[in-house]
C-alpha positions in Angstrom: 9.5 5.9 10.7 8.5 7.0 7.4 5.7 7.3 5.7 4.1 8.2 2.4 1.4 10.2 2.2 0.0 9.8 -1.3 -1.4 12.4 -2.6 -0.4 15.2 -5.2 -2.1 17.9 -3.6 0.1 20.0 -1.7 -2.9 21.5 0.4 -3.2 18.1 2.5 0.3 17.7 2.5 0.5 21.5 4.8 -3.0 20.4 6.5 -1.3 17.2 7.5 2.1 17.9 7.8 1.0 19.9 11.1 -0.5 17.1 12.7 1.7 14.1 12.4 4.0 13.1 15.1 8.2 14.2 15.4 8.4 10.1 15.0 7.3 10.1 11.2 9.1 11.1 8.3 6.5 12.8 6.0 7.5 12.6 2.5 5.1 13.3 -0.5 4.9 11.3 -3.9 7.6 13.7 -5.7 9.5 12.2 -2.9 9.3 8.9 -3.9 9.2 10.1 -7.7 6.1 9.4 -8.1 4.3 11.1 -10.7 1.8 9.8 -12.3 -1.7 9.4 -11.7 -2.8 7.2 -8.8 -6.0 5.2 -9.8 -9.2 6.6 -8.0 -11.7 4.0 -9.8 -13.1 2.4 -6.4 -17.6 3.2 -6.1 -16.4 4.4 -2.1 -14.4 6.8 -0.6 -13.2 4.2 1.7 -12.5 1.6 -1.4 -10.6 4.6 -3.2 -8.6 5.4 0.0 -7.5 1.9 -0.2 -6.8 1.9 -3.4 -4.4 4.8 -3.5 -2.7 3.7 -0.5 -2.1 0.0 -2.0 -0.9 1.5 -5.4 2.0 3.4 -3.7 2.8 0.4 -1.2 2.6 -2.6 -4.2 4.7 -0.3 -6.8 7.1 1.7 -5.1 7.4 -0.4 -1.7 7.1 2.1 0.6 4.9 2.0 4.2 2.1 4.5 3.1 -0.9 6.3 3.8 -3.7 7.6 1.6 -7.1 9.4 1.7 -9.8 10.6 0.4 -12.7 12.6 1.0 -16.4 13.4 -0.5 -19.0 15.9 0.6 -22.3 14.2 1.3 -25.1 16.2 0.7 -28.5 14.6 2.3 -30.8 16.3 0.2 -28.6 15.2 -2.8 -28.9 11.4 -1.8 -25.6 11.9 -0.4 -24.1 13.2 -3.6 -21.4 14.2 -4.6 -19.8 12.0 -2.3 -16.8 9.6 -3.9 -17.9 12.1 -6.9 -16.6 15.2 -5.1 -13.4 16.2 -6.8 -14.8 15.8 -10.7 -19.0 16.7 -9.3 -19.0 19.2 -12.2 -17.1 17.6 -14.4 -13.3 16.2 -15.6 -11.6 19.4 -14.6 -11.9 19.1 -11.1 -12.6 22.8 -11.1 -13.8 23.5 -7.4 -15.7 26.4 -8.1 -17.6 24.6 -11.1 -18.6 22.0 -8.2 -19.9 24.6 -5.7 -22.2 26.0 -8.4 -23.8 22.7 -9.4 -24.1 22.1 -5.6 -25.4 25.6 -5.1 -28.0 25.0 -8.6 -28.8 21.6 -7.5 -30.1 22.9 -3.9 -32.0 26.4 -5.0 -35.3 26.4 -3.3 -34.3 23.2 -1.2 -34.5 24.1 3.1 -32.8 20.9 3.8 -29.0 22.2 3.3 -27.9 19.2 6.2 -24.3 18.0 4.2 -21.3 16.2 5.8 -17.5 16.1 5.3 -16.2 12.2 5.6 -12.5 11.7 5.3 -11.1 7.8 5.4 -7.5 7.5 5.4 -6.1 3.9 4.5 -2.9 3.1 6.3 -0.5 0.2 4.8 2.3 -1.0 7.0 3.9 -4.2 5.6 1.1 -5.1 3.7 -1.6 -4.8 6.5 -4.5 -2.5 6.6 -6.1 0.4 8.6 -8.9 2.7 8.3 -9.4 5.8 9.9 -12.6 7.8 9.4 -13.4 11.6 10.1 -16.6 12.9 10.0 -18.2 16.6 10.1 -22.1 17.4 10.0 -22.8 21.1 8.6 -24.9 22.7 6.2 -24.1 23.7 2.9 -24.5 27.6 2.8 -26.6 29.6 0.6 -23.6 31.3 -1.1 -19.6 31.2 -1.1 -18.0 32.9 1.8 -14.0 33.4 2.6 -11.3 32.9 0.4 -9.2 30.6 2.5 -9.0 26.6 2.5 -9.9 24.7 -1.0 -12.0 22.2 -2.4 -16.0 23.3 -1.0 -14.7 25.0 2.0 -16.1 28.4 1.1 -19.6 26.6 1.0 -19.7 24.8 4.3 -20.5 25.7 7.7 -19.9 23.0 10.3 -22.0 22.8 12.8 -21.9 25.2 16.1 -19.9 27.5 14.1 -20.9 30.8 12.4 -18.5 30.9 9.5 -17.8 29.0 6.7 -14.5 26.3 6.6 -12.9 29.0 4.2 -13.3 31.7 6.7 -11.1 30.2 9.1 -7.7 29.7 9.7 -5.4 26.6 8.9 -5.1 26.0 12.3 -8.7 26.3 13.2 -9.6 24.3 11.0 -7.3 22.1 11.3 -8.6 21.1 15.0 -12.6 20.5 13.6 -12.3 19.2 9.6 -12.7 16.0 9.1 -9.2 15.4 7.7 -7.8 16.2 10.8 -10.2 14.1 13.1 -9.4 10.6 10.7 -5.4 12.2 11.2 -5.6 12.7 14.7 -6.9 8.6 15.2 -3.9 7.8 12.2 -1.4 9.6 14.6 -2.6 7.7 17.8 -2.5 4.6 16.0 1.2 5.6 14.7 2.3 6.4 18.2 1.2 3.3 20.3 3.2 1.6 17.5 6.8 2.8 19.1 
């Protein structure tokens, strides 16, 4: 089987490229020659998911699958949730959006935050959802240099070190991406 995973970023495409099943073909948007940008104008993270994942299946008729992801910050109202990628602006610089997170919560003890991922899956035209969810805390400074994104500012819960101070493969079996993957990849394998 194969399936398109759209999205540009070549950090979910290794995350996930781990995780999927001999049974699928992976392939990417460059794949497919997909370059432009996919819309991301939806006011969810489950409505953009959906989106993206529709784009790639209407235009370039291929079976697809699509995510996307926001840190929800409880203190923050849930911010920056859908808002995660571009918190701090345009850019999408992901330093520029741990600083504003960091600025926003100085002097605030509530530092309870959550990862949700919702992948969309579209197989001849019909729907799934998958959803992934990871309760932390948002830390009170960066820590590690590895992962992307706000990684080097969230601890999940019952662990001592930040999401950029573990390993891919650590991580890989806790994020939140991995946990809405891991129900995609049952899903795709009761399918054959």
């Amino acid at each position: 089987m194969e399936l398109v995973f759209a999205t540009g970023n070549s950090n979910k495409v290794a995350e996930i490229q781990q995780l999927v099943p001999p049974i699928v073909r992976l392939l990417g948007l460059k794949d497919i020659n997909c370059i432009e940008e996919i819309p991301e104008t939806q006011p969810t993270i489950e409505g953009n998911a959906s989106q993206k994942a529709f784009y790639v299946y209407e235009k370039y008729g291929h079976n697809c699958f699509a995510d996307d992801t926001g840190l929800e910050v409880e203190a923050l109202d849930g911010r920056p949730g859908v808002y995660s990628a571009r918190y701090a602006g345009e850019e999408k610089n992901a330093g520029l959006n741990m600083d504003k997170i960091l600025a926003e919560l100085n002097g605030i003890s509530n530092r309870k935050a959550r990862f949700k991922t919702v992948v969309s899956l579209v197989i001849d035209g019909k729907e799934r959802q998958f959803e992934g969810l990871v309760n932390g805390v948002i830390l009170h400074e960066k820590r590690g240099g590895k992962g992307f994104g706000y990684d080097p500012i969230f601890q999940p819960d019952g662990h001592t070190r930040s999401f950029a101070e573990m390993g891919l493969e650590e991580k890989n079996k806790i994020s939140h991406r991995a946990l809405a993957v891991n129900k995609l990849v049952e899903y795709l394998k009761q399918l054959h």
